[in-house]
C-alpha angles and dihedrals in degrees: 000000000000123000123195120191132185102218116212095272089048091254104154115230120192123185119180108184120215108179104178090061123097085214154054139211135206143184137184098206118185131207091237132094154128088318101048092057123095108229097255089062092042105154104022098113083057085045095053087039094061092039094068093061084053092081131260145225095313106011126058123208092276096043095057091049089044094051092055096030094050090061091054082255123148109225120186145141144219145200126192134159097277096028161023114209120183102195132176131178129200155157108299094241092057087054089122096047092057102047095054093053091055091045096044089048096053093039104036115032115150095213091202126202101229092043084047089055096043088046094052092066089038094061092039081056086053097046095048084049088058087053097048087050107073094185090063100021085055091062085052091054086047097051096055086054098052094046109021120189090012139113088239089067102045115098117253098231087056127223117304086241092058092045090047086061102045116109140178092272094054088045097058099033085064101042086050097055093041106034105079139127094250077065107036125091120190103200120181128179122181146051089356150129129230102212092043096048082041094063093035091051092052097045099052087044103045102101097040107139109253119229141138096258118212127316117216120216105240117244114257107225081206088079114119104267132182098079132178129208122183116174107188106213131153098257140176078215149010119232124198129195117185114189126196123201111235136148128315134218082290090067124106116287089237090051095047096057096048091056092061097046085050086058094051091050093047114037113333088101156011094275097049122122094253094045092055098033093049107028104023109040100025106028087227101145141342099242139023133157153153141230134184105220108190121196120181098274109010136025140190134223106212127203122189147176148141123225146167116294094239085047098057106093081033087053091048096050088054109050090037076058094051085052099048084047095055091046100055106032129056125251111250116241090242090056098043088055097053101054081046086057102044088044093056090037092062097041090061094049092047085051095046088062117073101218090044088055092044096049086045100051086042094057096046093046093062104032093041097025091220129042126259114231110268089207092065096053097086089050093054088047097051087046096067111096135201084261095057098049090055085048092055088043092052089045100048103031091059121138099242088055101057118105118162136186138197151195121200159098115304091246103060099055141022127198085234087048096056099048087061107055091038084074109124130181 
């Protein structure tokens, strides 16, 4: 059973009991992240996000991991475009415990002035260790040539010259602004029960400062697309991310749901076309996957791999192939049970696990702003049909939609290479 409550100062509250766990999870999620940010604070929401881990007014850093760890707990913390999410889990009876930590961290940081510092250099560390990382630098590039000049294709950690400026001020004047109940969602999921976490909740919130929180500038599908990024590096490898526009969360219930099962049959898992096509059969690469990301107005179907230097022209042929394939033949009936079957068997593992169902209902909460019944999902799933998989193929491989990019030596490919093998009918 999962509750949801609007508390008087329309903070949301989600509880989803599990009584036969030992534990419970919990998360704070905002409504604040990489999108809602203007470029010469690029990076704050990734900036807040550390400092309340740096203590508060009654607890310093030590103390707050002490506090979770000591109890055998896991504490951590996330920021991405549309959100920041501070979680714990721990052991049920330490539910209070928890909770107070969480709430103490997002009411009462002391932002101050010596761990900002500290954590400055810390984050432009971070941000050097992604670039020297071409597997994940490579989805960056990506992203600033699928939404150029937007806050979509900035990178979350910001850019080490706008880190180097931000100071205490900038960092409060946005985590006052953003950080307020309208915006806030508790979500719990565990050995719990509703009415207690209800009132603890409330308690603890209460006092939480009201405000309208930040508003984010949708993303125009008339920007210029097809993109091409080529970053020339001396690389064991080159790795090559192509990245295709396509609906976001505001899509059709029935399209949404074939996307995904396209992405199960393509790239989500082992037995996918293009892990078979490129690493299988052709030894092509280790590793190669893809993944659907959905944002309010707009989304994005990744595809990425890293392969030998001399394979790369020979890697992107082939997976351009394997797309052209599922647009223009049908899936057969043996295929298409078998990604229904994976989707609603992970899903039942991910909702078997208390922190999975937690970071899921707290996703939905705030990017749907109610939660869709569990119980319906298989239905939607078993509704899709070979037809609409090859729709939502034709709609999203498009030609207008590709944008690749690439990290590499100079000699393995070319921007002119790559534009022609990116042509898809």
């Amino acid at each position: 059973m999962i509750n949801k409550r609007i508390l008087s100062n329309g903070l949301k509250v989600v509880v989803s009991g599990m009584p036969h766990m030992e534990s419970i999870a919990m998360g704070v999620f905002i409504g604040m992240g990489g999108r809602y940010e203007q470029k010469h604070v690029c990076g704050i929401s990734h900036f807040i996000e550390h400092m309340l881990f740096k203590g508060t007014d009654s607890r310093d850093a030590r103390r707050l991991k002490q506090d979770i760890e000591g109890v055998g707990g896991q504490f951590n913390g996330f920021t991405s475009e549309e959100m920041t999410c501070f979680f714990v889990r721990v052991p049920a009876r330490h539910i209070s415990l928890g909770l107070d930590v969480l709430s103490d961290m997002v009411l009462n940081p002391r932002m101050d002035d010596a761990e900002i510092g500290k954590e400055r250099h810390v984050i432009c560390e971070e941000i050097k260790m992604y670039k020297d990382m071409p597997s994940s630098y490579v989805h960056e590039i990506l992203a600033e040539a699928m939404w150029p000049s937007h806050p979509l294709g900035r990178p979350l950690a910001g850019y080490e010259s706008v880190v180097e400026r931000l100071d205490r001020k900038a960092l409060l004047g946005v985590k006052e602004t953003a950080y307020v109940p309208s915006r806030t969602a508790v979500v719990a999921a565990g050995a719990v029960k509703k009415s207690d976490f209800l009132a603890a909740v409330n308690g603890r919130f209460r006092h939480f400062p009201r405000g309208k929180g930040m508003s984010f500038k949708p993303f125009s599908h008339s920007a210029p697309r097809g993109n091409v990024r080529i970053h020339h590096k001396e690389t064991e490898q080159t790795h090559i991310a192509i990245g295709f526009h396509c609906p976001g969360r505001n899509a059709a219930e029935g399209d949404k749901y074939a996307l995904n099962i396209l992405n199960i049959i393509l790239g989500a898992n082992m037995s996918s076309r293009l892990f078979e096509e490129v690493r299988e059969k052709r030894g092509l690469c280790y590793d190669i996957s893809s993944t659907v990301k959905k944002f309010e107005e707009t989304g994005a179907f990744f595809i990425h791999t890293g392969v030998s230097n001399d394979k790369a022209a020979m890697a992107l042929e082939a997976v351009m192939g394997e797309l052209v394939r599922i647009k223009n033949e049908s899936v057969e009936a043996d295929e298409l049970v078998r990604a229904k079957e994976f989707y609603k068997g992970q899903m039942l593992l991910a909702f078997e696990d208390t922190g999975s169902r937690m970071l899921w209902l707290g996703d939905k909460v705030m990017t749907r702003d109610g939660i869709p019944d569990m119980r319906s999902i298989p239905r939607h799933i078993e509704n899709v049909r070979a037809e609409d998989v090859r729709k939502a193929a034709n709609m999203v491989f498009a030609r207008k939609n590709i944008n690749l990019a690439a990290i590499g030596p100079k000699a393995a490919l070319s921007e002119k290479a790559a534009r022609r093998l990116m042509e898809i009918r």
